[in-house]
C-alpha positions in Angstrom: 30.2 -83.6 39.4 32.6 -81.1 38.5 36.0 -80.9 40.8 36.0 -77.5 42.2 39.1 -75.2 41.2 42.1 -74.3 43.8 42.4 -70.9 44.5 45.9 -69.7 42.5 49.3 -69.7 44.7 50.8 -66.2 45.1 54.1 -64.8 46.6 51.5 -62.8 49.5 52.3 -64.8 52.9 48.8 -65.9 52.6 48.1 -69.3 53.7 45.1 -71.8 54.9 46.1 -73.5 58.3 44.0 -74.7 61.5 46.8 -73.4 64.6 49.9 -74.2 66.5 51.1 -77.2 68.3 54.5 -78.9 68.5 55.3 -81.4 65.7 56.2 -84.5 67.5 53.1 -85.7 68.1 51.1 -82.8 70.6 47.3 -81.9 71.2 45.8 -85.4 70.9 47.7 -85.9 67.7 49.9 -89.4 67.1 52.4 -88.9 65.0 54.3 -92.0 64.0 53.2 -93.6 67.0 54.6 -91.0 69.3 58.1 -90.3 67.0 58.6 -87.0 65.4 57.2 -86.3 61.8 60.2 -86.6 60.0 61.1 -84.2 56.4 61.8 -86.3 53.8 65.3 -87.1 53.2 67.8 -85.6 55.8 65.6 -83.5 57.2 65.8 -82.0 60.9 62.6 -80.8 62.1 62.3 -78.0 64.5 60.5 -78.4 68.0 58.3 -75.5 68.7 56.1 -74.7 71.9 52.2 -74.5 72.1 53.1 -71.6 74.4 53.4 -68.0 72.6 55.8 -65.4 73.8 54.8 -61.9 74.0 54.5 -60.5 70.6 56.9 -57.4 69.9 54.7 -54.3 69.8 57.3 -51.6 70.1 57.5 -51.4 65.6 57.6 -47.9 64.1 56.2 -49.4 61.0 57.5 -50.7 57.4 56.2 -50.9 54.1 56.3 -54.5 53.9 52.1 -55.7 53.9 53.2 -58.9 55.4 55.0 -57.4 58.6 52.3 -57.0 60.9 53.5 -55.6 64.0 56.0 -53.3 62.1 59.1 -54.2 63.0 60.7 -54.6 60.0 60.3 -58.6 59.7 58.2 -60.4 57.9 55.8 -62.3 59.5 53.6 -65.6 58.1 49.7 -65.3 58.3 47.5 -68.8 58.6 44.0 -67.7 58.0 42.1 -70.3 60.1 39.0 -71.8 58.8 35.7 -71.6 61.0 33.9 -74.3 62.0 30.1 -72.6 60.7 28.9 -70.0 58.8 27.9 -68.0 61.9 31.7 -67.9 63.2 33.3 -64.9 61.9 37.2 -65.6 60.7 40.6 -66.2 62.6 44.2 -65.2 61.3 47.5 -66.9 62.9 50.2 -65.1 62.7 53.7 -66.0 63.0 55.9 -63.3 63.9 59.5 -62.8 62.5 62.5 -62.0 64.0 66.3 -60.9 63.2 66.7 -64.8 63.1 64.0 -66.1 60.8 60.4 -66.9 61.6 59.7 -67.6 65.8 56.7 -70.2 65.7 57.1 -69.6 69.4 55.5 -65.7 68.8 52.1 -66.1 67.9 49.1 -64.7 68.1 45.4 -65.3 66.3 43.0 -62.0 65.3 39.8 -61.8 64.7 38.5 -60.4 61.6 35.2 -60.2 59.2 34.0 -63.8 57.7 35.5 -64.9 54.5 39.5 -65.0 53.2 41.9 -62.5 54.7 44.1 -60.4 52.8 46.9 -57.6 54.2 47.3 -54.4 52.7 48.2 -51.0 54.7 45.7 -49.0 53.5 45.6 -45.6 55.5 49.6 -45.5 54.8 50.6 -45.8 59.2 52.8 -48.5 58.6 50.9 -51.0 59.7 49.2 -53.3 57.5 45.2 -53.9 57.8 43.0 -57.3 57.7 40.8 -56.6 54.4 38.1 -59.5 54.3 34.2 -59.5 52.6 31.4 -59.3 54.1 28.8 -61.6 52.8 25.9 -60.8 55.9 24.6 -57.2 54.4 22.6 -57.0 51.3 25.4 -57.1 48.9 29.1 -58.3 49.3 31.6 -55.4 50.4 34.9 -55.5 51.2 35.9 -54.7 55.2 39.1 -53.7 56.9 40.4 -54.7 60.2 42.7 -51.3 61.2 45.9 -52.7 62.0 48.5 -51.3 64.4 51.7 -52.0 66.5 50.1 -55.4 68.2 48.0 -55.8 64.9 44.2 -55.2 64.6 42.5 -53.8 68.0 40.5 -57.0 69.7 37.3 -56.0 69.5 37.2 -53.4 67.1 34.0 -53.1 64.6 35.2 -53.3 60.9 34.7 -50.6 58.3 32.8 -51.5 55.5 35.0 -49.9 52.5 33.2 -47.6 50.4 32.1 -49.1 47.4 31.3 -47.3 44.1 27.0 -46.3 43.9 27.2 -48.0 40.6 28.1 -51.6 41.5 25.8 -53.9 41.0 23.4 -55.7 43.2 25.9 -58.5 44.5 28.5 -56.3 45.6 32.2 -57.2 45.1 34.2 -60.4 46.4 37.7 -62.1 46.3 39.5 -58.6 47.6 43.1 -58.4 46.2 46.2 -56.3 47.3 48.5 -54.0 44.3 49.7 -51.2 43.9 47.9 -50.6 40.5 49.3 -46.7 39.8 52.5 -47.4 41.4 52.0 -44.5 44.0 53.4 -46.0 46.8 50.3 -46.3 48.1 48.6 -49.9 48.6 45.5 -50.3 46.7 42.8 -53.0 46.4 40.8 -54.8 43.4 38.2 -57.1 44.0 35.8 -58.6 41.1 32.1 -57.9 41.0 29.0 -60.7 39.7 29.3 -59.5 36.0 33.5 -60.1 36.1 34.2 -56.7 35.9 37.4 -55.9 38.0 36.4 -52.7 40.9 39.5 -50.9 41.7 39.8 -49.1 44.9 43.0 -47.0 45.0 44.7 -46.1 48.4 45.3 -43.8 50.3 41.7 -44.9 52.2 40.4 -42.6 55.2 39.5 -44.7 58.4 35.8 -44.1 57.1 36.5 -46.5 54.4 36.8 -43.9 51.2 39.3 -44.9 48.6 41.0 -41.8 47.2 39.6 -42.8 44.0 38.1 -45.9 42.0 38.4 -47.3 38.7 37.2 -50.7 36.9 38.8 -52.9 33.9 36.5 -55.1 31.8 36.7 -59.0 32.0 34.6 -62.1 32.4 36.1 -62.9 35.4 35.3 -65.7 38.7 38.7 -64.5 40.4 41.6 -61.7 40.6 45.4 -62.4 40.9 47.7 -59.4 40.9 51.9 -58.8 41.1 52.6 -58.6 44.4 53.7 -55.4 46.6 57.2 -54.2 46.7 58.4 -55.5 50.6 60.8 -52.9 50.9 58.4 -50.1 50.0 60.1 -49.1 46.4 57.1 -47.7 44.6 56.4 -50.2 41.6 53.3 -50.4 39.5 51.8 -54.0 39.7 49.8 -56.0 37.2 46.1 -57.4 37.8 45.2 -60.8 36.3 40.9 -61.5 35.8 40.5 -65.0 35.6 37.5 -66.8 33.7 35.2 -68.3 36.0 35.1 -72.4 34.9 33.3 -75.4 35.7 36.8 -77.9 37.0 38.5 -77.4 33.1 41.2 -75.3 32.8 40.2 -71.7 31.5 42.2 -68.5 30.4 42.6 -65.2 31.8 43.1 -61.3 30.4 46.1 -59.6 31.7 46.6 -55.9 32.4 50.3 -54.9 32.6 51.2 -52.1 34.9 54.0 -49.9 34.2 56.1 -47.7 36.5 54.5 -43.5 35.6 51.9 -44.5 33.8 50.0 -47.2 36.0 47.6 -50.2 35.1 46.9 -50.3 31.3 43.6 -49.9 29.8 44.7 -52.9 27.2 44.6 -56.5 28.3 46.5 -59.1 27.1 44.6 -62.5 26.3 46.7 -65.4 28.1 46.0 -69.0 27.3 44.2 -72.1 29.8 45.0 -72.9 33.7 44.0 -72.4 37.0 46.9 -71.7 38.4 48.9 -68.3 38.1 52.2 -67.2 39.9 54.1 -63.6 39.0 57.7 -63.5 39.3 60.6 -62.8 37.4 61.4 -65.3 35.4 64.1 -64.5 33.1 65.8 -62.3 35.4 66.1 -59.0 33.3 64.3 -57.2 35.9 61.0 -57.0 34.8 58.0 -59.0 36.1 56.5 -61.9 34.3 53.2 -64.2 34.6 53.0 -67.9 34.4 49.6 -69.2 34.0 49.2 -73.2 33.8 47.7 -76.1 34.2 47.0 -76.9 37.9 45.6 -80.8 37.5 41.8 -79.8 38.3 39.4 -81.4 35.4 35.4 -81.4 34.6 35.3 -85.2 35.1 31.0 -84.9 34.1 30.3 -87.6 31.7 30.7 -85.3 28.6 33.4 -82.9 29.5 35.6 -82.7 27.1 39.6 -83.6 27.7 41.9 -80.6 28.2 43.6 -79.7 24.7 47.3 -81.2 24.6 49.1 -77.9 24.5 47.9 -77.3 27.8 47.8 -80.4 29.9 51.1 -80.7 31.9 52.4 -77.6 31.4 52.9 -73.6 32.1 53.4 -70.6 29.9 55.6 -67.5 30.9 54.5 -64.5 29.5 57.5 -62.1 29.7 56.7 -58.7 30.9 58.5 -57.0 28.4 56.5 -58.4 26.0 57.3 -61.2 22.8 56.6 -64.9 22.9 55.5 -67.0 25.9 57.7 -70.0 27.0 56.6 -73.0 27.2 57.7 -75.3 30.8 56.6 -79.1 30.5 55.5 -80.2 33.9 56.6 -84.0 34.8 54.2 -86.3 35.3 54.1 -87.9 38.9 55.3 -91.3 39.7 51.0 -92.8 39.0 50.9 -90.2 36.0 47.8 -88.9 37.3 46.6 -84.9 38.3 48.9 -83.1 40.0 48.6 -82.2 44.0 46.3 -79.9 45.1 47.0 -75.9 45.3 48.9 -73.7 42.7 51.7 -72.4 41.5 54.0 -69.9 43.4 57.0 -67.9 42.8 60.6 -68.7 44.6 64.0 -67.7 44.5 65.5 -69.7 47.1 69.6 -69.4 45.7 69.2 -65.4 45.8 70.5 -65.0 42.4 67.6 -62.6 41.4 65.9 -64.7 39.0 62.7 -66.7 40.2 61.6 -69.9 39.4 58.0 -71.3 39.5 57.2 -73.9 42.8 54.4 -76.1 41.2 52.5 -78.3 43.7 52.3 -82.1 42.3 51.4 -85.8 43.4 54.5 -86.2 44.7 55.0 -83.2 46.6 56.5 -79.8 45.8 58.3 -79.6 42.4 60.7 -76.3 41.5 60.8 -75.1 37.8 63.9 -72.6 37.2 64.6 -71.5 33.6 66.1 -74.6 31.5 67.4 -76.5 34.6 66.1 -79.8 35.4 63.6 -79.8 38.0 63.9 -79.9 41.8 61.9 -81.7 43.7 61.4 -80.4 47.6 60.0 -83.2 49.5 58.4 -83.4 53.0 55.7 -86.1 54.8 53.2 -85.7 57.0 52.7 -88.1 60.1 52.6 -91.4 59.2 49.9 -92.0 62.1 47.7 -89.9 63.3 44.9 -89.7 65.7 45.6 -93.9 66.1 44.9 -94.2 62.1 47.5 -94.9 59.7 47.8 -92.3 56.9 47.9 -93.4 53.6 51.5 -93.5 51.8 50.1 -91.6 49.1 48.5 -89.2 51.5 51.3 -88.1 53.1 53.2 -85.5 50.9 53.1 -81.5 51.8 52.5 -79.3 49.3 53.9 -76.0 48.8 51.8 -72.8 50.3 54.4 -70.1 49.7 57.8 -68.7 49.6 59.5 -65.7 51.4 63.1 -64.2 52.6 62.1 -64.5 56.6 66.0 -64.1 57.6 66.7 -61.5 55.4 69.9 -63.5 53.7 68.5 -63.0 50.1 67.2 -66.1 49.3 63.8 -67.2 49.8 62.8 -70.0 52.2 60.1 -72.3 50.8 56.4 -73.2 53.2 54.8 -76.6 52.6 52.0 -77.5 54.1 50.2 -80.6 54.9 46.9 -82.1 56.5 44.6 -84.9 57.4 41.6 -83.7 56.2 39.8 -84.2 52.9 39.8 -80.8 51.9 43.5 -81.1 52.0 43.9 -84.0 50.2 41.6 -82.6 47.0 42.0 -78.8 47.4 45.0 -78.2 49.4 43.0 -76.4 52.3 43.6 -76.6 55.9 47.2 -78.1 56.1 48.1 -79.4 60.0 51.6 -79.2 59.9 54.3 -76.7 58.3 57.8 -76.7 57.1 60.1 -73.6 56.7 62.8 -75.1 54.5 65.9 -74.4 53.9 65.8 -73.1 49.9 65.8 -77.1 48.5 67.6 -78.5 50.4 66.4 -80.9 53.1 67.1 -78.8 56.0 64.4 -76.8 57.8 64.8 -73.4 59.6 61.3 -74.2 61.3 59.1 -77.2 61.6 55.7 -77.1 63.6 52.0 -78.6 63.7 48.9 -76.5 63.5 46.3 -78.4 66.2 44.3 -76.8 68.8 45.9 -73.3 68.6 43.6 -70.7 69.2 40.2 -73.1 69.5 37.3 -72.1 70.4 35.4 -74.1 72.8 
């Protein structure tokens, strides 16, 4: 049987969770036996309560897609998983503040079934739930209209407009960009054939893009450059991925420049599942690093992944010339890396990003030629009465963001108890807000029973 491929890590606050608890051992949770889960190393985990304070609804709006109520702080959104295929989806979200993240301001929204991703796509301020709806005859994207308290409870989605010619299946895995650099926030999703639909803000509350486009590619999934937080207009790139069967598999590239938009030309980028954007070589201009992320066809006559691409991750410089080459270090059992992706990090603030790569061991940070870092933290050594597994028991990391607005990005691992954690990285239990590397936390907190439906 072939292992199943991670979704890529991006810089979008993005994240798989279940809800929000306290960390020492809450919610019919033992954590070693009733002692808080400690980081690893010197860490100094953060109590936070089950109860939520009222969320701040009095924002005038930003450009940031990841600031939810529009109050100019960025917020983290847990999409939490449903428990059947008849629940629709649930979004956590953790509000900022002028401190940092408040784990104690929560609040969980409804939205359509499948992933969740933000974008403000009418251009109020206030960024919108875009999801896909798998129920009607074929796939289309939906939006959740957002707002000061974020999307209205109740509220029916809009099916987006999709163009007459799409095929039959309709179009999934909805991505965010700003593909002409407008200003405005755009969307791409990928339709059966692997063609690449792009749906180009401003959209009316009826769903209409102002205009569509599509780029060729055999594509499974879309990754794109990320939107600008502070609302500078900047053309982003798209990424179509080739679909594959566990192996590692390449991708086309289409640049975006600033004036003249997304480029009609891809570029052909080597093997891996995993994909981060950033910039890499800090000249200002936005790369993508496209690796190996440890999945593998383990069938009986799958073939071994081709030396130049096991263990390691190329960085394709956006102004174009010769990929570099990173050598990723083999964990302590030299076997796959940890489950999830790559994402992009700049936790000393110095403008230049390195590349988080999730491993056995944990969370490992590539910058330039400097030896790696590793950021280490452990999930509970007991839980539920059962011990956890030694092995079992490192986070990996989910994403990386400036929540305090110092400059430098804090880092997000994540970890769980479930199977689907252990082998794809989804539905992590407990988070940590660290401190850049070091093994300080600005947040700690566990994700069971928050907003559970009986």
């Amino acid at each position: 049987m072939a292992e199943r491929t991670p979704v890529p890590g991006t810089r979008a606050l993005v994240v798989l969770c279940a809800s929000l608890a306290l960390l020492a051992a809450g919610c019919g949770e033992q954590a070693d036996r009733g002692k808080p889960s400690p980081s690893k190393g010197d860490g100094n985990p953060v109590s936070t309560p089950t109860a939520s304070r009222p969320v701040p609804s009095d924002g005038k709006g930003s450009k940031d897609p990841d600031d939810i109520n529009g109050d100019g702080h960025r917020d983290l959104l847990i999409p939490l998983p449903s428990r059947s295929q008849a629940e629709d989806g649930r979004t956590a979200v953790v509000f900022g503040s002028a401190k940092g993240l408040d784990p104690s301001t929560h609040a969980v929204y409804d939205y359509g079934p499948g992933t969740v991703t933000t974008a403000d796509l009418d251009g109020d301020g206030y960024p919108d739930f875009v999801s896909t709806d798998h129920s009607a005859q074929r796939a289309v994207p939906t939006v959740d209209w957002g707002g000061p308290s974020g999307p209205k409870p109740g509220a029916e989605a809009t099916r987006i407009r999709i163009p007459a010619d799409t095929p039959y299946e309709g179009l999934s895995g909805p991505v965010r960009g700003d593909f002409d650099g407008d200003g405005h926030h755009d969307i791409a999703a990928v339709r059966q054939d692997g063609t690449a639909t792009l749906l180009y803000g401003p959209f009316t509350r009826s769903g209409a893009p102002a205009r569509t486009d599509t780029r060729p590619g055999k594509g499974s999934w879309l990754a794109a450059d990320d939107i600008d937080p502070a609302g500078e207009p900047h053309a982003t790139g798209l990424l179509v991925h080739k679909s594959d069967d566990g192996e590692q598999t390449g991708a086309v590239f289409y640049p975006a420049r600033d004036g003249s938009g997304l480029s009609r030309t891809s570029i052909e980028l080597r093997e891996g599942n995993a994909v981060a954007f950033g910039d890499y070589d800090g000249d200002g201009i936005g790369d993508v690093a496209i690796g190996d992320n440890g999945s593998r066809n383990n069938e009986p006559d799958a073939g071994v992944e081709d030396p130049e691409v096991a263990s390691s991750l190329a960085v394709y410089p956006g102004k174009g010339g010769t990929p570099t080459t990173h050598e990723i270090p083999a964990s302590d059992e030299n076997s796959y890396y940890g489950p999830g992706g790559y994402m992009s990090a700049d936790p000393d603030g110095d403008g230049t990003d390195g590349i988080l790569v999730s491993t056995d061991d944990g969370a490992l940070l590539i910058d330039g030629d400097e030896d790696p870092t590793e950021v280490l933290r452990e999930g509970p050594a007991w839980v539920n009465g059962k011990k956890t597994r030694a092995r079992s028991r490192q986070a990996h990391p989910c994403a990386a963001a400036d929540f305090d607005a110092d400059g430098k990005e804090e880092l997000i691992l994540g970890w769980g108890q479930s199977r689907l954690f252990g082998v794809y990285g989804e539905e992590p239990s407990h988070w940590w807000i660290t401190d850049g590397t070091t093994d300080r936390d600005n947040a700690a907190f566990a994700t069971m029973g928050f907003g559970r439906r009986d």
